[in-house]
PAZAPA-4460 file (N, C-alpha, C; in steps of 0.05 Angstrom, whole numbers, plus 32768, in hexadecimal, padded with zeros to 4 digits):
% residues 91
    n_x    n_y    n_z   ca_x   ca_y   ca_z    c_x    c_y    c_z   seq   type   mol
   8011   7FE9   8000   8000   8000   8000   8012   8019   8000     1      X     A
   8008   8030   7FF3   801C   803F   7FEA   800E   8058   8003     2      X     A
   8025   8071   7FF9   801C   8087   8018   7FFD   8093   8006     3      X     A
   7FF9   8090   7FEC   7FD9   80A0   7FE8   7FD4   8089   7FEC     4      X     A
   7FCD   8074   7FE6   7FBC   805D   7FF5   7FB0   8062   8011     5      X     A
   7FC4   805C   801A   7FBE   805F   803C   7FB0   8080   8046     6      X     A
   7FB4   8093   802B   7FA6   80A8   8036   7F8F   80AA   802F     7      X     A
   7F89   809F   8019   7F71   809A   8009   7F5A   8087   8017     8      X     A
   7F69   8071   802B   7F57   8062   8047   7F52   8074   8053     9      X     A
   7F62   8080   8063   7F6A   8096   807A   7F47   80AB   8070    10      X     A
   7F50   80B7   8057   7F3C   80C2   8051   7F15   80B2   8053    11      X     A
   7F1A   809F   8044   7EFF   8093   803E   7EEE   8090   805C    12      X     A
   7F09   8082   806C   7EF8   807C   808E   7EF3   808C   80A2    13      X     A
   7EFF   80A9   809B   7F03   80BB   80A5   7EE0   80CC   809C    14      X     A
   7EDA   80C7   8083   7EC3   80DC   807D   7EA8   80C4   8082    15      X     A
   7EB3   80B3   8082   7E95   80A1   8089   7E94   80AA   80A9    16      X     A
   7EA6   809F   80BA   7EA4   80A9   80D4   7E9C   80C7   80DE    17      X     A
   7E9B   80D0   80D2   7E9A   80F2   80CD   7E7B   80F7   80CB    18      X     A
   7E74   80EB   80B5   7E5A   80E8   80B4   7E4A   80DE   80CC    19      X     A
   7E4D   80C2   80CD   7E40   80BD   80ED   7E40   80CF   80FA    20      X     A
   7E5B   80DA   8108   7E5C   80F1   8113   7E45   8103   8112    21      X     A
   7E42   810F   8102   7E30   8124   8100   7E12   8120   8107    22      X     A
   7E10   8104   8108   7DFE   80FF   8113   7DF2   80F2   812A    23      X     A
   7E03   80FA   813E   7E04   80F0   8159   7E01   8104   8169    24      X     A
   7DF5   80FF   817A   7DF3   8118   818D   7DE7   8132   8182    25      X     A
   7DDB   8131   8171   7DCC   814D   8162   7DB7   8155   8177    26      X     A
   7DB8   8172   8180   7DA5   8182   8188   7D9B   8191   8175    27      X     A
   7D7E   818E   816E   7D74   819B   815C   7D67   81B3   816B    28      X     A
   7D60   81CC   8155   7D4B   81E3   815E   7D31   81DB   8164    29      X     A
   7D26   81C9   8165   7D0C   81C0   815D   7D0B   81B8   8177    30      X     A
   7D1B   81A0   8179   7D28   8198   8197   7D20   81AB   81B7    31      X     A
   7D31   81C6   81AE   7D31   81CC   81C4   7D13   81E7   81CA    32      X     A
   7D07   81E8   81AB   7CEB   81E8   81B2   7CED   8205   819C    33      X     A
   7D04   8216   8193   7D00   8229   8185   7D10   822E   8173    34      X     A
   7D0B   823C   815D   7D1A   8244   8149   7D1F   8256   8138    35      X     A
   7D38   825B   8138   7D47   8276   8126   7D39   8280   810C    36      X     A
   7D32   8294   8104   7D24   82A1   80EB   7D3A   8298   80D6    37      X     A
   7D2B   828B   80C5   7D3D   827E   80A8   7D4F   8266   80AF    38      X     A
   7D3B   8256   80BE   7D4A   823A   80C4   7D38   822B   80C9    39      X     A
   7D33   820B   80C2   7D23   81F1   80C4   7D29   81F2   80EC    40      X     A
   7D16   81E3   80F0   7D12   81E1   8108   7D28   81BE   8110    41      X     A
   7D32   81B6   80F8   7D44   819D   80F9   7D65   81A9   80F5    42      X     A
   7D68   81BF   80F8   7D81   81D0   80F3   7D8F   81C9   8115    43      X     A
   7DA4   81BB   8111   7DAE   81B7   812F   7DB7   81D5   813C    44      X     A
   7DB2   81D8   8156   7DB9   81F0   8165   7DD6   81F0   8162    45      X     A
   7DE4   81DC   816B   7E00   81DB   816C   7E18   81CB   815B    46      X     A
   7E26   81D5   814B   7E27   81BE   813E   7E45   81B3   8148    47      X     A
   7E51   81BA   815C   7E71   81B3   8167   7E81   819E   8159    48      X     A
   7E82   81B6   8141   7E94   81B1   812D   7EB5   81A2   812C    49      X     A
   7EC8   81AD   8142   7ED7   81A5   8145   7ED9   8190   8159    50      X     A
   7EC9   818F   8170   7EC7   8179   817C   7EC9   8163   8169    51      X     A
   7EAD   815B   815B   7EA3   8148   814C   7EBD   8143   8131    52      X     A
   7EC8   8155   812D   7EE4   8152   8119   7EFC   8145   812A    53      X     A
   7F01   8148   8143   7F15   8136   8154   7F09   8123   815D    54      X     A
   7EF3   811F   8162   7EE8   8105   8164   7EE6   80F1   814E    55      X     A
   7EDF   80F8   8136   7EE9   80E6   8120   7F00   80E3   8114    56      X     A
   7F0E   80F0   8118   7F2C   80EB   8118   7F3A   80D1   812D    57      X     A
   7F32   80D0   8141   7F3B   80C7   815C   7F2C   80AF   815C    58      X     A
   7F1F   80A5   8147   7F0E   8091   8145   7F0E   8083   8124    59      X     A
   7F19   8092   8115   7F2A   808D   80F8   7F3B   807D   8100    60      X     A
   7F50   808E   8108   7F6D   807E   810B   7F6E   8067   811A    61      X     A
   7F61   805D   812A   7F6A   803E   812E   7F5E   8034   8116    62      X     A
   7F40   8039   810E   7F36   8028   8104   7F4B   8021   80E8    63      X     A
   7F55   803B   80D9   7F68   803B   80C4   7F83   8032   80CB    64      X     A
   7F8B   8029   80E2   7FA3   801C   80E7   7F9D   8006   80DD    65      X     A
   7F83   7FF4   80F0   7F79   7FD1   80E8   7F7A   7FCE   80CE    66      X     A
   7F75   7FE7   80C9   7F6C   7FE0   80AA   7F83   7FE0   8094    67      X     A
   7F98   7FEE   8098   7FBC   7FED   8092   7FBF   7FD6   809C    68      X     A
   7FC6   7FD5   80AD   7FD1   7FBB   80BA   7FC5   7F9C   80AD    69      X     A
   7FAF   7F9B   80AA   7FA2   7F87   80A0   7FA6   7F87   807F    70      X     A
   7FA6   7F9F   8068   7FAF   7F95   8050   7FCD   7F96   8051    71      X     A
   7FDE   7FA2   8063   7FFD   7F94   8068   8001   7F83   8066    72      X     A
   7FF9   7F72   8074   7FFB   7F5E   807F   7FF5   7F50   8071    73      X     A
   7FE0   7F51   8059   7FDA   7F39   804B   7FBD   7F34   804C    74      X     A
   7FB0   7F34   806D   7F99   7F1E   8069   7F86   7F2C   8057    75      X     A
   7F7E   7F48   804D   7F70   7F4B   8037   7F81   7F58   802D    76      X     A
   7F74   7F56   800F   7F7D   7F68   7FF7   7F6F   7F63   7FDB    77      X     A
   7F7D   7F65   7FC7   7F67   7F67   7FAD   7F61   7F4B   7FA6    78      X     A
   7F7B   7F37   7FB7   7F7B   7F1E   7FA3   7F5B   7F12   7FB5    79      X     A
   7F4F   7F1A   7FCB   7F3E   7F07   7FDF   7F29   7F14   7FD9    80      X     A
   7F28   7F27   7FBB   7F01   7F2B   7FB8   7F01   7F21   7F9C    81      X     A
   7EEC   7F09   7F9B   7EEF   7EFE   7F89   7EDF   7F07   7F70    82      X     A
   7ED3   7F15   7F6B   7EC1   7F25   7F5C   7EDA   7F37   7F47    83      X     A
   7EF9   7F42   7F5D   7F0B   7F4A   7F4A   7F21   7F37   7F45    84      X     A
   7F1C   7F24   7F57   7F34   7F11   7F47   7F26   7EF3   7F3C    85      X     A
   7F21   7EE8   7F2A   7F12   7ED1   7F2A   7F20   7EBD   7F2C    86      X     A
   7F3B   7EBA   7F2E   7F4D   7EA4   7F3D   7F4D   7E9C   7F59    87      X     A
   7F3A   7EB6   7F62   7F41   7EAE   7F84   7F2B   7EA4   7F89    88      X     A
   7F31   7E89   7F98   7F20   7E72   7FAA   7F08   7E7A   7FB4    89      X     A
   7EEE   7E6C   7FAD   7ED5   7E6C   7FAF   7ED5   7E6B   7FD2    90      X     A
   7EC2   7E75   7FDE   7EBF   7E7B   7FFC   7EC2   7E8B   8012    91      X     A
***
C-alpha cells in the first residue's frame, strides 16, 4: 500500500465516521421548543463543530490502523474478492 493509498483509507473512514458524527447527539430548535426567523424548526441549535471533528478523528485512526495493518499483512486484499479476481477460491 502506497502513502496515497493509506491516505485515500485514512480519508474514506474518516468521512463516513464524520457523518455518523453529525448525527449524534443533535439538539434541534424544534427540540428546545423555538425558532430563529429563516430557519426549519429541524436546524440543530448547536452544531460543535470542532468537538465532533476530534472526535472522528480519534475514532478514524485506530479504526484505519486495523485496516493498514490487515491489507499489510496480507489477510485481505484484491486477490480475496472474488468478483475481481476469478482465480480466487470459491467461499
Amino acid at each position: 500500500m502506497g502513502v496515497f493509498s493509506a491516505f485515500v483509507l485514512f480519508a474514506m473512514i474518516w468521512a463516513m465516521v464524520m457523518l455518523i458524527m453529525l448525527q449524534v447527539k443533535v439538539t434541534t430548535q424544534g427540540d428546545l421548543g423555538y425558532r430563529d426567523h429563516g430557519t426549519q424548526a429541524s436546524a440543530p441549535e448547536t452544531v460543535g463543530l470542532k468537538r465532533r471533528l476530534l472526535i472522528a478523528t480519534l475514532i478514524a485512526l485506530p479504526l484505519w490502523g486495523l485496516l493498514v495493518w490487515l491489507i499489510l499483512s496480507g489477510l485481505i486484499g484484491i486477490d480475496n474478492l472474488p468478483r475481481l479476481n476469478p482465480d480466487a477460491p470459491a467461499g
